[in-house]
C-alpha positions as CSV (number, residue, x, y, z in Angstrom):
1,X,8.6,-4.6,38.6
2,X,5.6,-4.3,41.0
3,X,2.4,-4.5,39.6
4,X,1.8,-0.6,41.0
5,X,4.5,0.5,38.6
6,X,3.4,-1.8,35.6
7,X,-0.1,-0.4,35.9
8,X,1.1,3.5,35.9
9,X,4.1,2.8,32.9
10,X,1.5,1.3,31.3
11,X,-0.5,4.5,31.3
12,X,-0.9,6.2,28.1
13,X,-2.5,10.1,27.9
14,X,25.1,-7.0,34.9
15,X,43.7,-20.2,44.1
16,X,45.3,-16.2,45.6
17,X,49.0,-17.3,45.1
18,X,48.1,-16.2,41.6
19,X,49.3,-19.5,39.8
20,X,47.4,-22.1,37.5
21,X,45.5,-24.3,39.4
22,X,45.3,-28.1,38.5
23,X,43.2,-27.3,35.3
24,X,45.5,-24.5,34.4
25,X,43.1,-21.6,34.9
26,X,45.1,-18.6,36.2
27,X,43.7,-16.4,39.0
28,X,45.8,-13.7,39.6
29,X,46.1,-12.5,43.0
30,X,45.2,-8.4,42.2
31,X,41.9,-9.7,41.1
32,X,41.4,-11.8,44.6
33,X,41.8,-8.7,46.1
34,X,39.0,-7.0,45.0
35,X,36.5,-9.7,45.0
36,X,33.6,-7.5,45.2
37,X,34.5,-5.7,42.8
38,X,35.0,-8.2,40.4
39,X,31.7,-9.8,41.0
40,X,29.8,-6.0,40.7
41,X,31.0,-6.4,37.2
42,X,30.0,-9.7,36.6
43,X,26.5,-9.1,38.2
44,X,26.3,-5.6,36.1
45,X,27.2,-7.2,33.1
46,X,23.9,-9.9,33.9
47,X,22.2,-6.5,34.2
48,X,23.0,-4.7,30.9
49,X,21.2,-7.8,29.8
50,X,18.2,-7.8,31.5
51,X,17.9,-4.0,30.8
52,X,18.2,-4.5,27.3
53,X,15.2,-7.3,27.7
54,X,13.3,-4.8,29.5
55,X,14.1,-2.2,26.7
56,X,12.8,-4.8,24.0
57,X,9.8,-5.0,25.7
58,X,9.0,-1.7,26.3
59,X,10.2,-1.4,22.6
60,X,7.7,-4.1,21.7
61,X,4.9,-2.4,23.4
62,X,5.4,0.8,21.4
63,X,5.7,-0.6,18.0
64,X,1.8,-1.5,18.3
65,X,1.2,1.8,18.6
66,X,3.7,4.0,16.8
67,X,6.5,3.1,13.6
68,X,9.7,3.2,15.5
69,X,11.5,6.8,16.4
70,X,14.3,8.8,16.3
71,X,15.2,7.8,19.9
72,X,15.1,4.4,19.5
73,X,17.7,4.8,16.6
74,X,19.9,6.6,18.9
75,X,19.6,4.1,21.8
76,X,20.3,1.2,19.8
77,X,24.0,3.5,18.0
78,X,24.8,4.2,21.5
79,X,24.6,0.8,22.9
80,X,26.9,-0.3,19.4
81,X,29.0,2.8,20.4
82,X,30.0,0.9,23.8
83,X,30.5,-2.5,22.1
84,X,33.0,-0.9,19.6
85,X,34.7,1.5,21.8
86,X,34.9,-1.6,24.8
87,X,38.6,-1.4,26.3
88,X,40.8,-4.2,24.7
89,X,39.2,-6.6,22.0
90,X,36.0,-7.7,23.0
91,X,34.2,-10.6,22.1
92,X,30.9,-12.7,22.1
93,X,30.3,-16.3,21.4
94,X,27.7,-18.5,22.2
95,X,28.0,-21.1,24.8
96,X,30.2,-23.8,22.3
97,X,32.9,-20.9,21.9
98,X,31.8,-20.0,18.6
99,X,32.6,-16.4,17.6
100,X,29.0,-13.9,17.2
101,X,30.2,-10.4,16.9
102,X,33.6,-8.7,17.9
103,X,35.0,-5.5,17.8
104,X,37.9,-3.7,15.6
105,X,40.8,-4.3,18.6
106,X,39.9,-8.2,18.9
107,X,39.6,-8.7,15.2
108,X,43.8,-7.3,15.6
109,X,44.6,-9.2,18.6
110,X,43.6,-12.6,16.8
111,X,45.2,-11.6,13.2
112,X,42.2,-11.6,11.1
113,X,39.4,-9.3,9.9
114,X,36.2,-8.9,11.8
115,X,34.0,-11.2,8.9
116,X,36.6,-14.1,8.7
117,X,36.3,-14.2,13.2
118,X,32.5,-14.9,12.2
119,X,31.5,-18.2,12.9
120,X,34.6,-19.3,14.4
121,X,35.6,-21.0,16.9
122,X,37.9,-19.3,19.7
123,X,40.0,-22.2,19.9
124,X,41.1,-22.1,16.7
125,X,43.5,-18.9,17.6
126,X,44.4,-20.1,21.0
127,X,48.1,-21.7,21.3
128,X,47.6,-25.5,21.0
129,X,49.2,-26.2,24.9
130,X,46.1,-23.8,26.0
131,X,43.3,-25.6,24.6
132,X,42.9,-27.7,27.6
133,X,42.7,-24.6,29.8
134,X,40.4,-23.3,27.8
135,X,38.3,-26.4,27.5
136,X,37.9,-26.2,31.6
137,X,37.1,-22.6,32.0
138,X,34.3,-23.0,28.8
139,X,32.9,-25.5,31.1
140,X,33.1,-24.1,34.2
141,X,31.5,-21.2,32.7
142,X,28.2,-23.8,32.1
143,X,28.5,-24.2,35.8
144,X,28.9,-21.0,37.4
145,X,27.9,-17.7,37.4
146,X,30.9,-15.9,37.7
147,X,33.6,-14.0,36.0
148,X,36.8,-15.8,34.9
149,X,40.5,-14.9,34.2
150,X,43.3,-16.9,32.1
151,X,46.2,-16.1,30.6
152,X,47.0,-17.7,27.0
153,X,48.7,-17.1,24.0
154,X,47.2,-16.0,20.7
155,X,48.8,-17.8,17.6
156,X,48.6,-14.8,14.8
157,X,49.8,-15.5,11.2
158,X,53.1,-15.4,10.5
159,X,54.4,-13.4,14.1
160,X,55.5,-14.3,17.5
161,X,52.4,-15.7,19.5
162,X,50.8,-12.9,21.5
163,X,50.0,-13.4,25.5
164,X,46.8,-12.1,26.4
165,X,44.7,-11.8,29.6
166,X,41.2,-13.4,29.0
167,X,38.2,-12.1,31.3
168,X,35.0,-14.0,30.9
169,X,31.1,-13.7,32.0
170,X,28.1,-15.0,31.3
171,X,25.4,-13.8,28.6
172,X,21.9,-14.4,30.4
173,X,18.6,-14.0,29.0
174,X,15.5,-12.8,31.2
175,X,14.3,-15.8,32.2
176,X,18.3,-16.5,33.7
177,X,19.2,-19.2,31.1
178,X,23.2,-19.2,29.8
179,X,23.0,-17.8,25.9
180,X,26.9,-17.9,25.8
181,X,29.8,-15.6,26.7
182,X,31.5,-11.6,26.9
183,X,35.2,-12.0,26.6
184,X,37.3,-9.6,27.3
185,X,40.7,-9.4,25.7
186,X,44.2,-7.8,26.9
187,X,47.6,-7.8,25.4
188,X,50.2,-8.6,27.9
189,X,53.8,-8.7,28.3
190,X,55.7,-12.3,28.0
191,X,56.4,-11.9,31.7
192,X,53.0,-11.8,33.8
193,X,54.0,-9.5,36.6
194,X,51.7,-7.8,39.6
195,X,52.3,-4.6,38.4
196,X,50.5,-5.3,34.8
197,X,47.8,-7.6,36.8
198,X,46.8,-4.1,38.6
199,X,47.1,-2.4,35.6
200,X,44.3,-4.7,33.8
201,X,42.1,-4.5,37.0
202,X,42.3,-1.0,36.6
203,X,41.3,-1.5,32.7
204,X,38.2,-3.6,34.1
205,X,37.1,-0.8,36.5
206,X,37.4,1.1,33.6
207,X,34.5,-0.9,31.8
208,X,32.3,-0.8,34.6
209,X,32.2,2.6,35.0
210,X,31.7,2.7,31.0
211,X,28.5,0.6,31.3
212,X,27.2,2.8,34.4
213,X,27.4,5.6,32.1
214,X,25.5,3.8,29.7
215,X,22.7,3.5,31.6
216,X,22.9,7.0,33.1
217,X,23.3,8.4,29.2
218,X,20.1,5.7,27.9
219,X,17.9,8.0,30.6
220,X,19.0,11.1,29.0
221,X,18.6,10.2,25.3
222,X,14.7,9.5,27.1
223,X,14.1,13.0,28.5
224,X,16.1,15.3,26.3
225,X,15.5,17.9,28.4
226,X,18.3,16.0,31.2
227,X,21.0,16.5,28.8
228,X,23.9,16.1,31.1
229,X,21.7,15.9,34.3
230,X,23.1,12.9,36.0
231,X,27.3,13.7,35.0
232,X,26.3,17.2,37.0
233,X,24.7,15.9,40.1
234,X,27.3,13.1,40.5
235,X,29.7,15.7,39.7
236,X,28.5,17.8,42.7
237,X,27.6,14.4,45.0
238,X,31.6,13.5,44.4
239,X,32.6,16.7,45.7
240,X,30.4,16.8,48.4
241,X,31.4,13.9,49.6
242,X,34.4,14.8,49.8
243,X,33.8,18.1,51.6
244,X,32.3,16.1,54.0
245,X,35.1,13.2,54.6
246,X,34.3,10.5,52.5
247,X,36.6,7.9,51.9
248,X,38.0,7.5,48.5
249,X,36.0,4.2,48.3
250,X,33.1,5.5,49.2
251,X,32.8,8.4,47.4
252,X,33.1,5.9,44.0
253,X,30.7,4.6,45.5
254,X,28.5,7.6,45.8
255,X,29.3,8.4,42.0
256,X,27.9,5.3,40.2
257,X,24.9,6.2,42.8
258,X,24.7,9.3,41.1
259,X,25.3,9.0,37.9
260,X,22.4,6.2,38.2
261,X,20.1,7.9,39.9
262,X,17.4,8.4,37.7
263,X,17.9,5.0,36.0
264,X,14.2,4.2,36.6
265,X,12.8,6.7,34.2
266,X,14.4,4.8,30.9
267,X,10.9,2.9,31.6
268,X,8.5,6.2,31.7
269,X,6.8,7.0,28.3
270,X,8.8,9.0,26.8
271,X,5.7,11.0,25.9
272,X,5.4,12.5,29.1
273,X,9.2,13.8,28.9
274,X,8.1,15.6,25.7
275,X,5.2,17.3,27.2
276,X,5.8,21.0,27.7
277,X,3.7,22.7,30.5
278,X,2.5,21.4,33.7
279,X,2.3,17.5,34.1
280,X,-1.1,16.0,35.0
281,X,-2.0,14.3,38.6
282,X,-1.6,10.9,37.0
283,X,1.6,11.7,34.7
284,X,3.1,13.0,38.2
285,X,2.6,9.8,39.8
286,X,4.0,7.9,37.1
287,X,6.9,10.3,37.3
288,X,7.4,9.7,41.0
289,X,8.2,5.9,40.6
290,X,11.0,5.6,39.1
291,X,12.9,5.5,42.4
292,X,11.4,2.2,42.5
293,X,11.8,1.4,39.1
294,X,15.6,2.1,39.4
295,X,15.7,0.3,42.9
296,X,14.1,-2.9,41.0
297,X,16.7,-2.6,38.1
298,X,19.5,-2.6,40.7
299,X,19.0,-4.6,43.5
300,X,20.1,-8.1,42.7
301,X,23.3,-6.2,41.9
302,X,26.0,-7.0,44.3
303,X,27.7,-3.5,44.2
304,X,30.3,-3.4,47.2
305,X,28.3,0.1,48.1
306,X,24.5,1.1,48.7
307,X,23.8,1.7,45.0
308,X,20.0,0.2,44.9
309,X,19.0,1.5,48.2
310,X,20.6,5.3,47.6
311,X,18.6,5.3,44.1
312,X,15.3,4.1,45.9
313,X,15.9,7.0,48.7
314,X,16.7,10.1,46.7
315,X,13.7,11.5,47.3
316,X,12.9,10.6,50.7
317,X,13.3,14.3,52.6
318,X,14.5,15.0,55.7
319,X,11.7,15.9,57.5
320,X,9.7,12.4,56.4
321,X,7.6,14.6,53.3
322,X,9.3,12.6,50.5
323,X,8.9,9.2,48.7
324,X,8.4,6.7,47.6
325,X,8.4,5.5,51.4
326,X,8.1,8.9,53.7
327,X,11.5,7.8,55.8
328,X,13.4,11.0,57.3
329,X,16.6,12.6,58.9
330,X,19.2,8.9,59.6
331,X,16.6,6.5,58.3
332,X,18.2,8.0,55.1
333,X,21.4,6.8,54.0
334,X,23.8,9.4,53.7
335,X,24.4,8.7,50.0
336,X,20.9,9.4,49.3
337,X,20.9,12.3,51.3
338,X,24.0,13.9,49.4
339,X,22.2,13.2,46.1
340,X,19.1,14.7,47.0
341,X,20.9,17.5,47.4
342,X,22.9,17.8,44.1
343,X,19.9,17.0,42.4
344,X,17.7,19.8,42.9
345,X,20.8,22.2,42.6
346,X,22.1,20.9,39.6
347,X,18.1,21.2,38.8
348,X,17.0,24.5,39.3
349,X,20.2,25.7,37.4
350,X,19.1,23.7,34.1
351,X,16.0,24.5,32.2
352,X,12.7,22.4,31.8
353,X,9.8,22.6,30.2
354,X,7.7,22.8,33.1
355,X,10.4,25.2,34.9
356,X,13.0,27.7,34.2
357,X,16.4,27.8,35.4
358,X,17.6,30.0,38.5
359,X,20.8,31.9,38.8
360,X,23.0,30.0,41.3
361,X,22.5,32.6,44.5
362,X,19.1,31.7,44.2
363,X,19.3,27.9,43.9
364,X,21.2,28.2,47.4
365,X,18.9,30.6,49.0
366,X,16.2,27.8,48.1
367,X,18.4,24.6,49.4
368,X,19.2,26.8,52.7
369,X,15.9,28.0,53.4
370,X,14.8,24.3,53.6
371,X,18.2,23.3,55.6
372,X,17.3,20.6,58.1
373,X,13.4,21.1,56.8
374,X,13.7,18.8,53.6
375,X,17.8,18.2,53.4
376,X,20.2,17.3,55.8
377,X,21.7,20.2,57.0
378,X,25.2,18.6,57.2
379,X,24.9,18.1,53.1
380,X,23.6,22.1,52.8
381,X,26.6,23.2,54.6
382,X,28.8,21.5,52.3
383,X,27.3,22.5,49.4
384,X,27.2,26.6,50.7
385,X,31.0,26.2,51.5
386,X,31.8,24.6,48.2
387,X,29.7,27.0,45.8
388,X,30.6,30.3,48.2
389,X,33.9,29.7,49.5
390,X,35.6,27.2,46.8
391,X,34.2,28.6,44.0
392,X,32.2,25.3,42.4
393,X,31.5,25.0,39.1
394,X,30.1,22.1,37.2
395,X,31.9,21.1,34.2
């Protein structure tokens, strides 16, 4: 974080043939595929972390002044909620292998309750012939920051040993060190075929988008008065997009842009969310970083798309008047551009407390009137046809 941005938060009033190779790690060929996918989740996983160190901080910070609040409660069920709900079993050890926490669905896969899993060590459910396997990918782990796949079987009391699909990351504290492992676990038929391979990629995707929306929801709980905000706008950025051509790759792209895009306010006081009326020059100001604040939280993220740099420009306007850094028109990137637009839609239809909502006809007079002033006109004629002629409405 620059020190700009500490100074004004601190204002107060995450081989391809697809067979073992010689240590008998599996690396299925679907998964080779989409190698930039695969390391966006293994990079957003390393940033869950550090949020949640940045959260503990902040946390910290607040505790000398005020007994903890409702909020923090809520932030701290919500990130349980994910860890619970996570696709498949889902598991955390430290860095010997040795069972933390786990989740209902991995305390079934391995046979035993959640208590007894405890304190133990993952080997000891593995298939004996898999140990070895398992042994190499524990410590290539120590090695390398990466995510890792293997197949084994799971020996459950008294029934048929269970083949599962094994993805592993890294747990990273703050200062980068290994703490130990995520696992995550998947049933799989006895036969291993390319067909369920895409189907557990797909699972995967699944998860990432779950922790995007983790973030995007940890903002809202912060400002309760953006209920919903960032679903809407990446609900209107998607379709858009679309409107205007994007690929299908793209425009998922463009949605975990969106549905991030105000990411850098989960470190503004909360106070000045709870303020009703006009906000003051400096509460403004601390307002108007969290473009930066977001770009900072994202950009050692290897996303295959522009995420970082379309969460630092959603503000920038067309005409060179916005910020944080006054670029206009194709300095832009078009991502940006597209969610600018959404946002102060999906904005003017929603109440705030230092604004009222508009009725849709005049939300569109407003974003025409500054067509190719302060939005790309391109994105403006998009959003007229779908609103006018398609009949949007968010969900």
């Amino acid at each position: 974080m620059s020190n700009k941005a500490t100074e004004l938060v601190n204002y107060d009033p995450e081989d391809s043939s697809g067979a073992p190779d010689a240590r008998g790690i599996l690396r299925p060929p679907s998964l080779q595929a989409k190698p930039d996918l695969v390391k966006a989740i293994r990079e957003f996983s390393a940033g869950l972390n550090g949020l949640k160190e940045i959260l503990k901080e902040l946390a910290s910070q607040q505790d000398q002044e005020a007994p903890a609040t409702i909020h923090d409660q809520a932030l701290e069920e919500h990130y349980r909620e994910l860890f619970t709900g996570a696709p498949g079993g889902y598991l955390v050890t430290d860095t010997d292998g040795i069972i933390q926490e786990s989740n209902q669905t991995a305390a079934e896969l391995l046979g035993a309750p959640q208590d007894y899993l405890t304190r133990k060590s993952l080997i000891f459910f593995i298939s004996q012939k898999d140990h070895e396997a398992l042994y190499y990918l524990l410590e290539d782990m120590l090695q390398k920051k990466e995510i890792k796949v293997i197949k084994v079987q799971v020996e459950q009391p008294a029934a048929t040993p269970l083949p599962v699909m094994l993805a592993v990351a890294g747990r990273r504290n703050s200062a980068g060190e290994l703490t130990g492992f995520n696992w995550l676990m998947h049933p799989l038929p006895p036969s291993l075929k390319e067909e369920v391979l895409k189907s557990e990629l797909a699972q995967l995707e699944s998860y990432f988008i779950g922790l995007v929306k983790v973030f995007s929801t940890a903002m809202e709980m912060q400002d309760p008065y953006a209920t919903g905000h960032q679903r809407r706008v990446a609900q209107l950025s998607v379709a858009l997009a679309e409107e205007m051509g994007f690929t299908s790759d793209r425009v998922a792209g463009l949605k975990i842009a969106a549905l991030l895009h105000d990411i850098g306010k989960i470190a503004i006081p909360s106070y000045i969310f709870d303020k009703t009326g006009r906000l003051s020059i400096v509460e403004s100001k601390i307002i108007k970083i969290h473009p930066e604040l977001g770009y900072d939280l994202l950009k050692d993220i290897e996303f295959p798309w522009p995420v970082a740099q379309a969460v630092l420009q959603h503000h920038e306007r067309w005409n060179g008047s916005g910020y944080p850094n006054g670029i206009s028109a194709n300095d832009i990137i078009v991502e940006a551009r597209i969610i600018a637009v959404a946002d102060v839609v999906e904005a003017m239809l929603s109440p705030r407390p230092y604004g009222i909502a508009v009725e849709i006809d005049e939300a569109l007079e407003e974003v025409y009137k500054e067509r190719e002033i302060l939005y790309d006109p391109q994105v403006v004629d998009a959003c007229l046809k779908l609103f006018v002629e398609k009949g949007f409405k968010f969900d």
